[in-house]
N, C-alpha and C positions, 0 to 999 in steps of 0.2 A: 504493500500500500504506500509505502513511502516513498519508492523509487518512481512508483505512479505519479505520486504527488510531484516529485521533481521535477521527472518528466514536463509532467501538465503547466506547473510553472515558467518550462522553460522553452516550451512552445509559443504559449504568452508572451512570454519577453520577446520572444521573437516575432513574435505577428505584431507588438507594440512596435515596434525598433521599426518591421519593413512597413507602418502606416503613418509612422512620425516621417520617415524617408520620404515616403512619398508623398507627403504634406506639405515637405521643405519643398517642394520642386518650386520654382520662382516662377510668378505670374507673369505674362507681359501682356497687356493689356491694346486693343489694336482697332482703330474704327478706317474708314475709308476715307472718313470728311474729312480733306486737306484745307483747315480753313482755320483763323484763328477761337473759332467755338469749338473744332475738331480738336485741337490742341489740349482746351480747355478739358477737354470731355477726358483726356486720360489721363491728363494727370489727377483731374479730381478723382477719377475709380482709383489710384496706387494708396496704398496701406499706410503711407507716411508721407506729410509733406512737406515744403522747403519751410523751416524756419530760421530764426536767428536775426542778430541787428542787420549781420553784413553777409547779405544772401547774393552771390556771384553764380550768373547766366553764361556759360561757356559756348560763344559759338564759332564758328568758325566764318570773317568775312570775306573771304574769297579774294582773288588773285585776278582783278582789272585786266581785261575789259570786259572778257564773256565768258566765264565762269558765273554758278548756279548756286550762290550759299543762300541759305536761309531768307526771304524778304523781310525786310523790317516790319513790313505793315502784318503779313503773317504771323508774327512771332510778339507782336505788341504787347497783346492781353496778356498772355502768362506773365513775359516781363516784367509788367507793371504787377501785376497781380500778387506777386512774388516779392515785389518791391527789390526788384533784382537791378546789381550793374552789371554789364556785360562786360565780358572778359578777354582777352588774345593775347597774345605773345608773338614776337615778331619771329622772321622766316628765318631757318638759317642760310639760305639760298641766295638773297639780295633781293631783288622786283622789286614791288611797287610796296610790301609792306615789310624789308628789310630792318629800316630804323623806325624810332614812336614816329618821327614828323608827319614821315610819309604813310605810315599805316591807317594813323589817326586822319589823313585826307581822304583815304578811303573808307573808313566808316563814316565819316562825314557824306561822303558821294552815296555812299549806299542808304542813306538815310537810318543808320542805327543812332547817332548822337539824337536826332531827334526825338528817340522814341526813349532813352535810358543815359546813365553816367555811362563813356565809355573808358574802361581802363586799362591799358598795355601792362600786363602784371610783371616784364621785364626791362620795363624801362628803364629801371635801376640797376638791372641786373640780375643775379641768379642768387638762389637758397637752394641748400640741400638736403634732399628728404632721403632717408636708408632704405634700401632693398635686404630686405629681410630675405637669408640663402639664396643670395640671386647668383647663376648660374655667368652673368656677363657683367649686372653693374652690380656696383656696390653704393652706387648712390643715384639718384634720380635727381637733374637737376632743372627743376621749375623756375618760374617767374618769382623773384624776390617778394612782388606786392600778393603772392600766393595763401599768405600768410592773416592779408588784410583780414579773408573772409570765411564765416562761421559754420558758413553752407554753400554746395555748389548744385546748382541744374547744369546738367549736359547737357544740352541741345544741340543734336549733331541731324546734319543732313547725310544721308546714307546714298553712296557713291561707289564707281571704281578708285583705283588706283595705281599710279602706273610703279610704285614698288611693292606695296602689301597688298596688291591684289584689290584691295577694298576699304574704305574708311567708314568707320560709322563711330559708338562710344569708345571701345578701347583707345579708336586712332585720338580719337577728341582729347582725355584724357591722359595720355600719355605727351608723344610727338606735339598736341595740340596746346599742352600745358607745359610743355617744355619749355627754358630758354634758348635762346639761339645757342647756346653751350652744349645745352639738355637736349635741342634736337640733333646735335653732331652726335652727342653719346651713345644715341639712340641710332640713328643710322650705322652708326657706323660698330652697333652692339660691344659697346662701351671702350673703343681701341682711341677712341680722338672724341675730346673736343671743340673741335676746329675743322678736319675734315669730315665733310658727312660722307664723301663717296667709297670709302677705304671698306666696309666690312660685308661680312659674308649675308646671305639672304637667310639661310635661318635665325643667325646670330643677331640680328636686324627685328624679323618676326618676334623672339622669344623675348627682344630688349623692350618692347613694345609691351605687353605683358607683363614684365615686371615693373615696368615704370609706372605703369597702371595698378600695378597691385601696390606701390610704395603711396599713388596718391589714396586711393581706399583706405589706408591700413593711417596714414598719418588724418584723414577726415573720421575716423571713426564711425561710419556708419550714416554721418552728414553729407550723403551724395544721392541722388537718381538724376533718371537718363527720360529724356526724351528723342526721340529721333523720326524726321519727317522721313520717308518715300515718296518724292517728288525728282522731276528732271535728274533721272539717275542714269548716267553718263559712264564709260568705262573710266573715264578720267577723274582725278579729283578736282578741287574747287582751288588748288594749288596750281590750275596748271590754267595758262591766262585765256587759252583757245582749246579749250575742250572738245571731243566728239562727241555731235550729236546722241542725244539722248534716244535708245532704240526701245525702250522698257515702258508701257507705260505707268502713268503716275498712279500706286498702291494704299497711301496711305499714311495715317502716325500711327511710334508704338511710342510705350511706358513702360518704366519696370526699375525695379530698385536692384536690376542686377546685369552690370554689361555687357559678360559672357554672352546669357540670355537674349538679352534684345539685338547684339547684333548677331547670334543664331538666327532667330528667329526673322530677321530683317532680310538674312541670307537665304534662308528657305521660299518667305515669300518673292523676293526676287528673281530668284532661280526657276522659281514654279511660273512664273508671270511670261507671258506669250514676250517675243522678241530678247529672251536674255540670253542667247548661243553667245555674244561677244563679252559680255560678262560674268559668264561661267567661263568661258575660254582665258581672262583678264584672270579670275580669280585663280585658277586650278594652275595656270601658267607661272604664278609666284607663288604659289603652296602656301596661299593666302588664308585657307583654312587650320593650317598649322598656330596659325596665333590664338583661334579658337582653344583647337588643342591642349595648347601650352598655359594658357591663361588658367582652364578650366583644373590642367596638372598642379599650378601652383596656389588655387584655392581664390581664383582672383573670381570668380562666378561659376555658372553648369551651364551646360551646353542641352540640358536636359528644362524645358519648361513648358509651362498652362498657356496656350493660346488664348486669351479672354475678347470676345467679339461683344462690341460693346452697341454694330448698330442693328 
């Protein structure tokens, strides 16, 4: 009877264990309406929302003249609603948003000043955040004014790209929150910061992933992702003359987990009528491998809840 009894308890534990598992699985939350009420609609479904004095809007404004970043007037209400300032870091590359003068004319042109504070978080320069058993860096190096704020929205617009295959929240938070320093270390998976061109393509993938897991881990749990599916181009919003966009326009997701959302951003994509050149784009830089590796080091799952919101 006893051994029974064990037994039966330890069954239990284990039907507990695999129903809490499968509870964890992270939500991402998805409607079709690309509009700034669409926007509205999933962040207010996510489980936690941006609080804090100094709540920082991360997006990404794009690389002058026809490049596809986020519209201001799109993007307005959360914004404000958040009482968010919006966030960048300049290129490591040079163009049009190289140094603050010139970047800050381009959010000026794109109409972001209008609509929020905008602030180049490396203006000053860089702060160091650790990589906990990072396999390439050993530090992550952000925008100095990184620091200013309490809470971050990602808002990323979900794209190709012509090295990781694909941008959407990892690229944001990582590369995207880098300093010009932070994005050489990165490219070039942590051998320079100075040259971005020098390192290997996984070394590059997995540096992207950690630097990502360095901003998580130093926010505490003070972070979620928004990310549009709109004009999704094989190129990113980095590159000034993009190729046309062959995919048509999918949607927003949500989700308090970036693994996740850009999973799921990549499934919808992929499934979506004209994406042969952006599966080709992604599968071409083992652009999925970031997934992978992200998911390896605990930075999100690659495993989550579709939640259809219309």
């Amino acid at each position: 009877m006893k051994k029974l009894f064990v037994c039966a308890a330890a069954f239990l534990c284990a039907a507990l264990a695999a129903a809490g598992a499968e509870a964890a699985v992270p939500k991402v939350y998805f409607t079709k309406e690309i509009s700034p009420e669409g926007i509205m609609k999933v962040y207010n479904a996510l489980e936690k929302k941006a609080e804090g004095k100094n709540v920082a809007v991360k997006i990404s404004t794009g690389e002058p003249p026809a490049s596809h970043p986020l519209d201001a007037k799109l993007i307005k209400e959360l914004v404000q609603h958040v009482k968010g300032s919006i966030v960048e870091c300049n290129t490591a590359y040079g163009g049009a948003r190289g140094d603050t003068f010139e970047h800050m004319r381009v959010a000026l042109e794109r109409g972001y000043t209008s609509i929020a504070y905008v602030d180049i978080l490396d203006a000053d320069g860089s702060m160091a955040l650790p990589v906990k058993n990072g396999k390439h860096l050993k530090e992550d190096l952000v925008g100095s004014r990184f620091k200013n704020y309490d809470y971050y929205v990602v808002l990323s617009h979900f794209k190709g790209h012509a090295m990781a295959g694909f941008g959407g929240a990892i690229k944001n938070i990582s590369i995207g929150l880098g300093s010009r320093r932070g994005k050489a270390l990165i490219h070039s998976g942590g051998r320079s910061t100075s040259n971005v061109w020098c390192g290997e393509q996984d070394a590059f993938l997995e540096s992207m992933a950690e630097a990502g897991k360095a901003v998580t881990d130093a926010l505490g749990g003070k972070i979620l992702y928004v990310s549009v599916l709109n004009n999704i181009s094989v190129d990113c919003d980095c590159n000034p003359s993009p190729a046309k966009p062959e995919i048509h326009d999918i949607g927003v997701l949500a989700s308090t987990d970036p693994v996740a959302i850009d999973q799921a951003s990549i499934d919808l994509a992929f499934a979506a009528e004209g994406s042969r050149p952006l599966v080709e784009r992604v599968e071409s830089r083992s652009g999925l491998h970031t997934l992978e590796y992200a998911e390896q080091i605990g930075l999100g799952s690659r495993k989550y809840e579709l939640v259809k919101l219309d």
